[in-house]
Structures are given as C-alpha cells and as structure tokens.
N, C-alpha and C positions, 0 to 999 in steps of 0.2 A: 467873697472868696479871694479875688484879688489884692483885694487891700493882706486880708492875711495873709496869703502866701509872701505878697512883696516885705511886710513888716518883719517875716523871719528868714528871707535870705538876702535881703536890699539887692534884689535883680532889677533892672528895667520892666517900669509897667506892661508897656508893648513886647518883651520879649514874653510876659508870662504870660500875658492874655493872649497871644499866638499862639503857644503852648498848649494852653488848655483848649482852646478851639478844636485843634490838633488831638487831642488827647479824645475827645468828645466826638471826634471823628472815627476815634478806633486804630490812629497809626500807632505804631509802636516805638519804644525808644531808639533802638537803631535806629529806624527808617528817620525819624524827626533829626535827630542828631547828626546823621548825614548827608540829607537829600532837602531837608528844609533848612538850612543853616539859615537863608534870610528873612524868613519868616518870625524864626527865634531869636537872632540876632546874634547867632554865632554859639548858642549853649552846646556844653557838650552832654555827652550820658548820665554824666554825675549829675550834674547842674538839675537837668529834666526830671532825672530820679527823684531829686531833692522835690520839684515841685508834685511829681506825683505822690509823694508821700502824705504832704501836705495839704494836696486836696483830698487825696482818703481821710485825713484828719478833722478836716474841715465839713467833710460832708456828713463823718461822724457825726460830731459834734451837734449839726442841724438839723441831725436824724432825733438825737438825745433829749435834744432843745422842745422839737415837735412831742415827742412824746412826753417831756415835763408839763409842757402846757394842756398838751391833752388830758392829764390826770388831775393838775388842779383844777380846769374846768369843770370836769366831773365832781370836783369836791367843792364846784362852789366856793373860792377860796382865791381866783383868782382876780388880783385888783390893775388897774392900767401900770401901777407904779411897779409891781413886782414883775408881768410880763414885759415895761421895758428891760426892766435889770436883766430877766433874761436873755430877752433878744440880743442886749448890747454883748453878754459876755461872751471872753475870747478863747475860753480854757475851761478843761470839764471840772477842774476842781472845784473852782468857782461856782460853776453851775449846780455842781451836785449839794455842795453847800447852801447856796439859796433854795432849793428842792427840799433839804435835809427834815425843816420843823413839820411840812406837809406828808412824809413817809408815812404811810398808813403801818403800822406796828401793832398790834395789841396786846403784847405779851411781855412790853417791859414793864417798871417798876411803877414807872409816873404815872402810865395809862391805868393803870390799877387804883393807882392815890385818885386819878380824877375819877372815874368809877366809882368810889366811895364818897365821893364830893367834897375832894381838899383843896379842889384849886382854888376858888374864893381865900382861903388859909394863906397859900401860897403865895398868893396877890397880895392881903396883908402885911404879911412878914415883910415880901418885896418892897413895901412902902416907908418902910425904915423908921414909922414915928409909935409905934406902939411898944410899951415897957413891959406891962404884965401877960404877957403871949401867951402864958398859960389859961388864965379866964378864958380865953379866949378859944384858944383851944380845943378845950373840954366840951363846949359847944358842939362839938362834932365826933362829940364820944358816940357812934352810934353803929348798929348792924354789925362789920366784921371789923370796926375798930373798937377797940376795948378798954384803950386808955391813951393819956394824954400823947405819953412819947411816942405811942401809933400815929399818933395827927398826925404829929411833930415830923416823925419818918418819912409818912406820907409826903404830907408838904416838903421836906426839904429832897424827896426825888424828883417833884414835879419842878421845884428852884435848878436841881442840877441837872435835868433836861433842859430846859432854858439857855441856864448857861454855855450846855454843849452846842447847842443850836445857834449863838453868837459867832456871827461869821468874823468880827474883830478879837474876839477871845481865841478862835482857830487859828484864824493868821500869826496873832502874835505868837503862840507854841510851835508853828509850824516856822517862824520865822528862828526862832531858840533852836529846834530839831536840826535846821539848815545850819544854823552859823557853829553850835556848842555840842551837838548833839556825839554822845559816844557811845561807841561799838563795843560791848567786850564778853568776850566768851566762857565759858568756863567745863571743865572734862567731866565728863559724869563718869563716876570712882567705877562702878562697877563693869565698864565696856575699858577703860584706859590699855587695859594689859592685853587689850584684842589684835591679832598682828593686823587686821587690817586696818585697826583708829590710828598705825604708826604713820601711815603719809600725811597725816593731820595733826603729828604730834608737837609743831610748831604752836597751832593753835587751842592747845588744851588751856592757857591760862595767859589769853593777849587782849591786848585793850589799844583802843585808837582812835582818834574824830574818824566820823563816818564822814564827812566830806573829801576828806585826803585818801582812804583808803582805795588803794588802787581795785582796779575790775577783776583781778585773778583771785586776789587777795579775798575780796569779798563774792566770789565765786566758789571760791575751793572752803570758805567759810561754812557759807551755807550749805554746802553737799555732805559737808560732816555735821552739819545740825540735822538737815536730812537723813541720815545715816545712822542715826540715835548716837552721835559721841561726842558733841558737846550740845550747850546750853547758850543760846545769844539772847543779849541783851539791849537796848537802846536804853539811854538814860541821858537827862540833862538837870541841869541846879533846881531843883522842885521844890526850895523855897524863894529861889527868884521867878520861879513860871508861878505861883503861886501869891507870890506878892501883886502880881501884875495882874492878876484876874482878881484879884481885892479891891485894887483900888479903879477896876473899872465898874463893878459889881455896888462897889460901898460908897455913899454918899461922904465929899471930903472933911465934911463937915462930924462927921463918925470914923474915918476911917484911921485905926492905932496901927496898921502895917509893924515894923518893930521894936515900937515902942512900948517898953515893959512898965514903963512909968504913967501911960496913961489909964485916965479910970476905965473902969472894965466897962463892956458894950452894951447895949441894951440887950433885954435877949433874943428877942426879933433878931437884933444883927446877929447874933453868936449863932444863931440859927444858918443865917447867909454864910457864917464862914464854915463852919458843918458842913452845906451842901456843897460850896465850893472844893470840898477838902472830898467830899466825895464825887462831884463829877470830874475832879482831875485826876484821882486816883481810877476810877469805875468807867468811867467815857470817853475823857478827851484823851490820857496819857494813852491807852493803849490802841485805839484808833489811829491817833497821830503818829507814834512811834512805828506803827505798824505799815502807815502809810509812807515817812519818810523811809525805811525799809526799804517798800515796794520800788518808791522812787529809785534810790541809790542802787535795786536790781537791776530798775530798766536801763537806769546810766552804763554798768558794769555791762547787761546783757549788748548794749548799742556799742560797746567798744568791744568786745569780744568778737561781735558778728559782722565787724567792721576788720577784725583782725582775718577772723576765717574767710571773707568776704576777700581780700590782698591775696591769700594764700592761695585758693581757691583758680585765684585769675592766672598765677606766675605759674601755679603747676598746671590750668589747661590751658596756656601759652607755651607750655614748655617745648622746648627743641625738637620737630619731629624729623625721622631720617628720612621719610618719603617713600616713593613708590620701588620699595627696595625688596627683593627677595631675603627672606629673614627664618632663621632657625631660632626658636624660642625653647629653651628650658627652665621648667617647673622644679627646681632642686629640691632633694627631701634624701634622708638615709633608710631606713627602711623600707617605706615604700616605693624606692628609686628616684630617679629625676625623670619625669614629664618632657618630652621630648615631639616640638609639631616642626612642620614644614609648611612656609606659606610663600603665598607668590607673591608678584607686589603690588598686588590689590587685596594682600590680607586673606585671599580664602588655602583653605586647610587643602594641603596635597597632601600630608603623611601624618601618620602619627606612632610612636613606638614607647614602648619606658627600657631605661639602661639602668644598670645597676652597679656604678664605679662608685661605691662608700660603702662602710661596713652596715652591715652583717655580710654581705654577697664577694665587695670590695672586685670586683670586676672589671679594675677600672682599663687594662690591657682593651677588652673588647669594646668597653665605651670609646674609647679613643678612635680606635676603628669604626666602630658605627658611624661616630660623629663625620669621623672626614671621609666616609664614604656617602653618605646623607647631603653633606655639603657640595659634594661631588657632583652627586646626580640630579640635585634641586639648584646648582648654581648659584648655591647661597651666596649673599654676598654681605651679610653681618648677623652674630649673632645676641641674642637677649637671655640673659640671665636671670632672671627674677632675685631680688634682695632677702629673701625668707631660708630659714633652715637650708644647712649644707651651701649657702650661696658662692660661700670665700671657697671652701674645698671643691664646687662644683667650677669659679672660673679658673684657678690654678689650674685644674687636672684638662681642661679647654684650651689653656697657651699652652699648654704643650703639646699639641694637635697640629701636626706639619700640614697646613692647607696651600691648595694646589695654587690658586688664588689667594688674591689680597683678602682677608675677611676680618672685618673688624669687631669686636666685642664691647660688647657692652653692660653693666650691671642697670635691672630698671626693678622700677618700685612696684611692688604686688602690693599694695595698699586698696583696698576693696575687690580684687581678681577675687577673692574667692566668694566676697557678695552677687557679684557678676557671674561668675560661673553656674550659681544656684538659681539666678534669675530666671525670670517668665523669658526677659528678650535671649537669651542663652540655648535655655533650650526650643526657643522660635527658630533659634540659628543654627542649630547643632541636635537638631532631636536626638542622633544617633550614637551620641557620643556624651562619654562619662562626664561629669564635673573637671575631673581633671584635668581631663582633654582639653575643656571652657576655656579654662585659668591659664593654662600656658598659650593660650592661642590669644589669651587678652593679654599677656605679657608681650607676645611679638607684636602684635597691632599696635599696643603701646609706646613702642617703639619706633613703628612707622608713622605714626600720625596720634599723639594724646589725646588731643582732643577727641578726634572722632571717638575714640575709644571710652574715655576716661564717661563723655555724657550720657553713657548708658549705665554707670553708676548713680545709686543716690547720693549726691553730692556729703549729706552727712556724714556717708560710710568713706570716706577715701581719707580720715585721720592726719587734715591737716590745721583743725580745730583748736581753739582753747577753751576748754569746758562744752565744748558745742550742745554735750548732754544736757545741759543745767539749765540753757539760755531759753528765751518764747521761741517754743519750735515753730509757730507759723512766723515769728517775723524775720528767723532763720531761714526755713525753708524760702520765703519769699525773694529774701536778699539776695538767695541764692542761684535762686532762678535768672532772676535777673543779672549775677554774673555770668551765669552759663550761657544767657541770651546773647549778652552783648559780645563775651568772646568769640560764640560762634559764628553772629554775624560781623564782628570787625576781623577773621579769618577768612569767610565766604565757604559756601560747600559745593563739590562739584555733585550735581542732581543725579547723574548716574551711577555711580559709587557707595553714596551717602545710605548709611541705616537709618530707620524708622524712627529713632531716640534722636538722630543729629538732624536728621530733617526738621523736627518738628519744635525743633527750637530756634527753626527760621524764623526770621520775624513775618508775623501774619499767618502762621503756617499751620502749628498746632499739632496732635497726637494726631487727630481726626484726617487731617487733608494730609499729615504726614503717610496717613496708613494708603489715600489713595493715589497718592505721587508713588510710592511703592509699587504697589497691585499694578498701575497703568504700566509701568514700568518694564514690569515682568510680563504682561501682556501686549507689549507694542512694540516693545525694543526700547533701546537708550533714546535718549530725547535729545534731537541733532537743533533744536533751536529752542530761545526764550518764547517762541508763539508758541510754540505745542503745550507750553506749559498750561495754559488755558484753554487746552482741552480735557484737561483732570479733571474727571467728575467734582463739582461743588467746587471747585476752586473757580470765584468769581473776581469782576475787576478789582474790587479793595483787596484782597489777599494777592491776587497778582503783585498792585501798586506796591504793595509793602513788602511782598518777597522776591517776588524776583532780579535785581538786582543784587540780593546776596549769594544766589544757585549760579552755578557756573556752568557753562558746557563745554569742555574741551574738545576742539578738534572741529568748530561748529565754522558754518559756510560766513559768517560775520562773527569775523574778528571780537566787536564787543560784549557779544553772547559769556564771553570769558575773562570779562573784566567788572570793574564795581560800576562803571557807569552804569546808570539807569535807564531800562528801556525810553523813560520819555523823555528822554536828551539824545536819543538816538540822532531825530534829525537837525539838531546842533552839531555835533559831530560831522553829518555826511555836507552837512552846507561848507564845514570850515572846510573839507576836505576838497568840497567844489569852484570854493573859493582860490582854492589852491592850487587850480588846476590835477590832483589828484584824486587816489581813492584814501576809502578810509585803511585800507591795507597799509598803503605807501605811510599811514602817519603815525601808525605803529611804531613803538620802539624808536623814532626817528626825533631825536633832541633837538637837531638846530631846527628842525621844519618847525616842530614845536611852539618852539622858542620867537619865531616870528608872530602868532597871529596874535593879531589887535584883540583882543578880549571884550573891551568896551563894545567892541561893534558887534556883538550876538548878545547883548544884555538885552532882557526885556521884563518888563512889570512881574513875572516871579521866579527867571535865573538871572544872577548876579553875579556880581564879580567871584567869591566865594564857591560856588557852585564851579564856575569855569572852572578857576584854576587848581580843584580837585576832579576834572575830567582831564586838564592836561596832564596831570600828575598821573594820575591812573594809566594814558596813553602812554608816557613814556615808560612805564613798566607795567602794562597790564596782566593783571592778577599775582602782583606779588605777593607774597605770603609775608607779613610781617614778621611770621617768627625764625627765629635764629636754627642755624643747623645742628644736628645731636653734634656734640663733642664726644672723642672715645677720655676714658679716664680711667684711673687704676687706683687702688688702694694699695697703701703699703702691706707689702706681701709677708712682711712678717708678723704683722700684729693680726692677730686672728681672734684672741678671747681678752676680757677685760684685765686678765690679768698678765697680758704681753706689752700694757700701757706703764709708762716711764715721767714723772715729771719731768718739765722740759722738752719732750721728744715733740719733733717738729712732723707733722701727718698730714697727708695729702685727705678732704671730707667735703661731703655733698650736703646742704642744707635740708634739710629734709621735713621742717615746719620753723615757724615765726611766730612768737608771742609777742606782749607787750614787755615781757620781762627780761627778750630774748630770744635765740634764738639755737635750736639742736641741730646737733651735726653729727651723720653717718660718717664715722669714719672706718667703716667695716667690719664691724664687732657687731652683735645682737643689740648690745647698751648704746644708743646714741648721747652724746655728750652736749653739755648745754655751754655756750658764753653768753653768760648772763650780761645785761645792757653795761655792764660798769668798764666790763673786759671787751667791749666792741671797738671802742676807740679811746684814745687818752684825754678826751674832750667830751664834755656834754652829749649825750646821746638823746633828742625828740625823738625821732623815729626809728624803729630798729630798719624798717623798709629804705633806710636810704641808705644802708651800710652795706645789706647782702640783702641777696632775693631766693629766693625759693630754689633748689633744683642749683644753684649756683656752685661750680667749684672750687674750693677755696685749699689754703691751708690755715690750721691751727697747730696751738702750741697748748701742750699739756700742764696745766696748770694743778690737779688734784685728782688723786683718784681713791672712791673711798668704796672699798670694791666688797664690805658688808650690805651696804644699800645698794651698793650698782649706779652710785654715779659718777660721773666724771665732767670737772671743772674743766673749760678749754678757755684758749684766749684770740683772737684773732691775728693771726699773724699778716702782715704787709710789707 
C-alpha cells in the first residue's frame, strides 16, 4: 500500500506510513493535519486527503483481487503464473482484463459455438496451415448446425472471443481511443425544435478529440444525450485499429494488410480476418469506446467536483458579521416580505410579514414597521435575502431614517428554502411556518455562514458545475470533507453550536453530536474542556480528536478557548512557570511571547512545528480566520436586464466559479458570466486566482443578449 500510494504522489515514505498509522487509528484529517504535523512531516488536508483517497483505492483493489482469485480457484483454472500476474497488478483495468477470458458467461455467441463443439475448428483455422477449410468443416455439420458456413460462424465467434480476451490487442485500442479517439455528436431531427434541447443547441452537430475536450463541455454533452437530444459517438481510424490486430493475429509469413497485389489468403486465414472484422466491430469497438467514455467522465466528473469542492470552501469561509442583533427579510410581492427579529445568538424574538410592493404596495407602513422593529430589538444590521422583490425591497430599506447606525446588507437565499422544509428546521422551529425558516436562515446567514450554511445539503446551495450529472457519492464525499475541514480550521464554540455544526467536529459525528446537545440542554453551558467528557459515549479517542476544535468562551483557563490542544496544556502552564507567570499573563502578550526558547519544551512527539503553532494561537487566541462582512450596494439604477448598457461599468458579487468562468450578481434576477478569456489580458490557469467566491468586484458590460438572458461581462481593475 505504501509503495502505491508513494508512486502516485512522490510524498516521503515515512510521512505516509505515519499517515496511514494515523488513519488506522481513527484520527481524523483535521486533527492529523494540525496536531500531528511531526508525525506526517508537515502534510497538510489536501496532501492526507490525497492519501486517503488512495488507500480506499488500494484497498479496493485487494478486495477485487481476492475475490478474482477466489473464483478462479473455484473454476479450477487457476495457475502459479496467472495468480502472480494478479497479485503484481497495480490498476483494476488490468486486473479485470486478466479475469476477462475466465468470466463465467453462457449466453454469448462463442459459448454456443463450443456447445456444439467448434472449438477444435477454431484451433484449426487458428493454426494458419490448412487450405481447404471447407472438408474440413463439414465434419462438424451435425445436431443444430446444418451447414458449412454454420461451422464457419461458429468458429470464427469463438476466434473473436479470443481475440477480445488479448490483453495486448486491448491495450493497443485503448491506446488509439487515448491518443486519436473522437467525440462527436449529432441532434435527433424530431426533439431539435423542443425549447428545452435550445441550451444544447451548440452541440446538435459538434465534433472533437475526446482528450482535449474540456469537463463542462463533456458534462453538458452527456446531459443532452441523457435528455433524448442528441446522439454521441466515439470513433477512431478503424482501418488502422484493424490493421494492427492483423498483423498481431496473422502469421507474417501470410499476412497482405494493404496490399492489393498480394495472392489472396488461404481460407483459413480469410476466416481470421472475418472474425477479426467482427470482434472489433461486435466486442472490442464498443466495450472500449464505451470504456474510454467512462474514463474521460471520471476526468470531467474529478474536475467538476474539484470546482464545486473551491466554491463550496469560499462560500462557508464567507465573511460573517458575528454575534450581531440582525433583522432578516424574506422579500416576495404577493406574498409580502418575511420579516424575523433575532438576537445575536441567532434565536427568533419576532416575527411579522409587511407588505410594501404591489398588489397591497403599503410601502408607508412597512417603513414604519421596519424602523419601529429596529427600534425595540436594537438592531444593529439588516439581511436582505437576494430572491424576488430583493433590489425593490433594499431601496424601500434606505430610505428608512434609523435611530442608529444600522447597516444593510443583500445575502444569498441559495438553499434557505431547502432548509426551511428540513427535519433540522422544523427540530428548531416546530411552531412556525416555512417562511418564518427561510428568513431566519437568511439573518443567521449573515451572522455566522457557516454555522448556518452546514445544516444545508451541500449539493443544494447552487454553487456547482453540473453537480447533477457528476458520481454523487464521490460528490457527496468530497464534500463532506470540505465541510469537515472548514468547520474545524474555524473552531465551534460548544455552547452555541447546532446539531448539523457539532457533528462535523472532527471525531464527533451526528451521534455524539445529538448528545453534546441533550447534555447541554440538561446541565447548562459547559464552562470547561473536562466536562466535555462527561457526554454520554463520548470517550478518550473522540475527546483526542475533538476537543480542541469546541471552544468555551468565558471559561476559568484561558485555553479552553483557543486551538491549542488539551494535551499541550501542560507545555503551556511550564512555559508560563518558567516565566515566572501565569498562563493568563501570556495571553495576547507578543514580546513575552517572543522570548521563549522553543527548543527547550521539544520532546520525542512535540516539535518545533507544533510549538510555534501554540505560540501563534497565544498570541491571538481563537482568532477567526475569516474576514468581516463588508456592506456593499448594487447600482441602484439597473434593476432588469434590460436597464444593462454595453460598456456600463457596475459594482457585482461573484456568485459561483467554473472552469470556464465565472458569474456575477450584479442585481438583476440574470447573473452575468466573464468567461476565462475576459478575466485577464494574459493566460488565465485558474479562474480561482483571479476572483473568489462572494468577492466584490466591478465589471464592465461587454454584451447583452436579452432573448436568451445573457449577459457578457469583463473584469474591470
């Protein structure tokens, strides 16, 4: 396992076989990532991810391996030479390929021909020295064959069995599919004029090497083949894949490959090239074709879920405003705008619906509501949700004379109303509508994303490319595992924290999340990290691993509320006695800091690396890595797509990332895309190094084609 893993990411032996020690322990990758740096030799989340991938791959594999061998044993069949081949191989293709001739089948065409007893025939012909094939033949006119070209058949399914079973005949098509291999589509006449085959109407009649073709390209491919609106194809030069299984097939001594001038073949051989001609047409072409497919999905699908996987992180990174009193509105015109009051720990003190947009157009008394609400709840900023009525509900907001500073803000409803309908929703809110939900996940969303955002299914929050189309388990996984790691490189304070954010502590889980809750609500806040391990079933390994991401504010030791790790506790209180102080005194305090010797508290498993991430933590203990909300405004006069100007320069919030690109809210319902060409005047690899998710920007209006609803932007700087 070692050797593989190291041969596909060239890491240090010893970091990875720490690693996986680690791994086989049950720690998790935060916890390894930050509290074992010397162990691993400094990997970060990504780096450990990579190797955990890689041993699920590998252990696959060995699982695949065992049961290959189990069933040729069974069949009697297996020899010392074909179970090394197995053991050695490093990849299932491989594997499955040596497995392939042993597949128990009974219902192809060959199994049928031996049944009647042509393989003998087949062995013949293979032998290349017999002229008159027909005498011969005929021999075996018997029971359900009836005539010569019955053998003849026969025999040459059981020759193109054979041949499909040549693991060098595979390779070499699979090596043509790789290098030559093309994509191309075509519209089926009767669906074309369907408005919905128009978003695919690029690819009614496109053609391309499948190796080049980007992940979107062949993502949005296949959703319209899925979709019944076109037709794909794979294809490569099939008189040169065919030339090349001839002359491995036909002895050289026989073999006319293009030559028109040689004498014709025996008929034995003409038989060989017959079966040839039909297992590459009947077995290997569409196996293969279908295979390099699958392949070039998983490629598309691992860049895709690599993209959602970025997007994912930047938006539950996003800016939160903190433990802030927050009025959250639900905007909508008929049914009014949704209207909560929270405190600033998020829970619900009010709730109302106003009705300032037509049909009612009340907008006099909403104004009044608003700044009497604000008034008596001491709001001190409000949330706007981005959906219907959003631009007309913050306009009619600024002009809202508040007594106080009160800042505004527009935020993204992107899954609030998945959340609203949810189990954890109505866990939290039994008594109150959907509506109520959604605006109350808009203001929280505001104070703190994350917390928020993780009680969404990551799928549902629409910052995806193709998310639908891609392996939803290797999605879902990916995604876990962003959600994991943000939440523990954020930290949660244990008192506070929901059921959904708990339990993506590391070590923690739905389970001990549900009794870290219940204790909770039964004991009171938890005033230190010891108490934590009085939580029913929470034992030492899940302590070791979670506790140092749960915070306790306000707790009798200082470090309860920091990232340091309970068992560096007494590193800390020695440096501090060493110091003649406490661990209070070394709090926040730089130059004290800054003094102690590090070397001198090393020992056989904390290192230098470990220290100088506890000094760092002391000097600002429990920082939040992430940045504070910014207020921001859209340009107040462009309201519908069609108030958009070539040229017009507009203040816009990023609001997802492709690999093609990247769209921007600029306050209209249509978000506008600058595609990777218009991001910079240079080369663009990454669109991730130019802008990031949630980011402020401006753009400059470059096209707007306001039949379709899109609009061309460019990045201005």
């Amino acid at each position: 396992m070692i050797d593989y893993i190291i041969s596909n990411t060239k890491l240090p032996k010893q970091s990875v076989k720490n690693t996986i020690q680690l791994l086989n322990e049950d720690c998790t990758i935060p916890f390894i990532s930050r509290y074992r740096k010397e162990r691993t030799g400094n990997l970060d989340e990504v780096q450990i991810g990579e190797i955990v991938k890689l041993k699920e791959q590998f252990e696959a594999l060995e699982k695949r391996k065992k049961a290959i061998l189990k069933a040729l044993e069974e069949q009697a069949v297996l020899t010392p030479e074909l179970k090394q081949k197995i053991e050695a191989t490093q990849d299932i293709t491989t594997l499955e390929d040596l497995y392939l001739p042993y597949k128990k089948s009974r219902k192809t065409k060959a199994e049928k021909a031996r049944q009647n007893g042509l393989e003998p025939l087949a062995k013949i012909i293979m032998s290349q020295n017999v002229n008159d094939i027909e005498s011969i033949a005929f021999k075996y006119v018997k029971g359900e064959i009836n005539s010569v070209e019955d053998t003849l058949e026969g025999a040459r399914h059981i020759i193109a069995e054979w041949i499909n079973e040549r693991t060098d005949i595979r390779n070499n098509i699979r090596h043509q599919l790789e290098r030559f291999a093309m994509i191309s589509t075509k519209v089926i006449k009767t669906k074309a004029a369907e408005e919905k085959a128009q978003k695919f109407r690029d690819y009614f009649d496109w053609e391309e090497r499948l190796r080049r073709i980007p992940s979107h390209r062949l993502l949005a491919i296949l959703r319209a083949e899925s979709e019944g609106f076109i037709r794909v194809k794979i294809e490569i030069d099939n008189d040169k894949a065919l030339d090349k299984i001839e002359s491995r097939m036909i002895r050289p001594d026989s073999y006319r490959g293009n030559n028109a001038c040689a004498p014709s073949l025996p008929a034995g051989r003409e038989q060989i090239e017959l079966a040839i001609k039909d297992a590459y047409k009947r077995l290997l072409l569409p196996s293969l074709s279908n295979e390099a497919l699958q392949i070039a999905k998983e490629k598309a699908d691992e860049s895709a879920i690599i993209v959602f996987a970025k997007n994912l992180k930047q938006l539950l990174l996003g800016s939160p405003l903190g433990e802030k009193r927050v009025l959250a509105i639900d905007p909508g015109f008929r049914t009014g705008c949704k209207v909560v009051c929270l405190d600033a720990q998020g829970q619900l003190k009010y709730n109302e619906t106003i009705y300032p947009h037509p049909p009612k157009s009340d907008s006099i008394g909403a104004m009044k509501k608003i700044g009497s609400l604000a008034d008596a709840y001491k709001i001190e900023a409000i949330a706007i949700g981005n959906g219907t009525a959003s631009r007309e509900t913050e306009a009619l907001i600024r002009k809202v004379h508040f007594k106080n500073d009160v800042k505004v803000f527009v935020v993204s409803e992107a899954g609030a109303s998945i959340y609203s309908a949810s189990k954890i929703a109505r866990e939290e809110f039994p008594n109150y509508d959907v509506t109520v939900r959604g605006s109350v996940s808009i203001g929280r969303r505001l104070q703190d994303p994350l917390a928020e955002l993780v009680k969404i299914d990551a799928k549902s929050i629409g910052v995806g490319q193709y998310q639908h189309d891609v392996d939803q388990t290797k999605l879902q996984k990916q995604l876990d595992v962003v959600v994991e790691n943000c939440v523990n490189a954020v930290g949660v304070n244990i008192n506070t924290a929901s059921k959904p954010l708990l339990s993506s502590v590391s070590g923690i889980g739905s389970k001990l999340a549900e009794n870290i809750f219940n204790y909770r609500n039964e004991n009171g806040v938890f005033t230190s990290r010891k108490e934590i391990k009085n939580v029913p079933r929470l034992g030492e390994k899940a302590f070791e691993q979670g506790a140092a991401f749960l915070r306790i504010k306000g707790a009798k030791n200082p470090l309860d509320d920091s990232a340091v790790h309970p068992e560096s506790y007494g590193i800390v209180t020695k440096m501090a006695k060493d110091l003649g102080k406490s661990v209070h005194d070394l709090i926040g305090n730089k130059d004290v800091l800054q003094k102690i010797d590090l070397k001198k508290y090393c020992t056989d498993s904390v290192g230098l690396l470990t220290l100088e991430d506890i000094i760092k933590e002391l000097e600002k203990p429990g920082l939040d890595i992430r940045e504070q909300a910014k207020v921001f405004t859209f340009n107040q006069n462009i309201k519908t797509i069609n108030d958009l100007r070539e040229g017009q320069l507009l203040p816009g919030i990023v609001n997802n990332i492709t690999n093609f690109g990247c769209f921007v809210d600029v306050g209209i319902k249509e978000s506008g895309l600058i595609h990777v060409s218009n991001l910079s005047d240079s080369f663009v690899k990454d669109v991730n190094e130019h802008v990031s998710l949630h980011q402020q920007i401006i753009v400059k209006v470059l096209e707007v084609d306001i039949p379709r609803k899109r609009i061309q932007l460019k990045l201005h700087k």
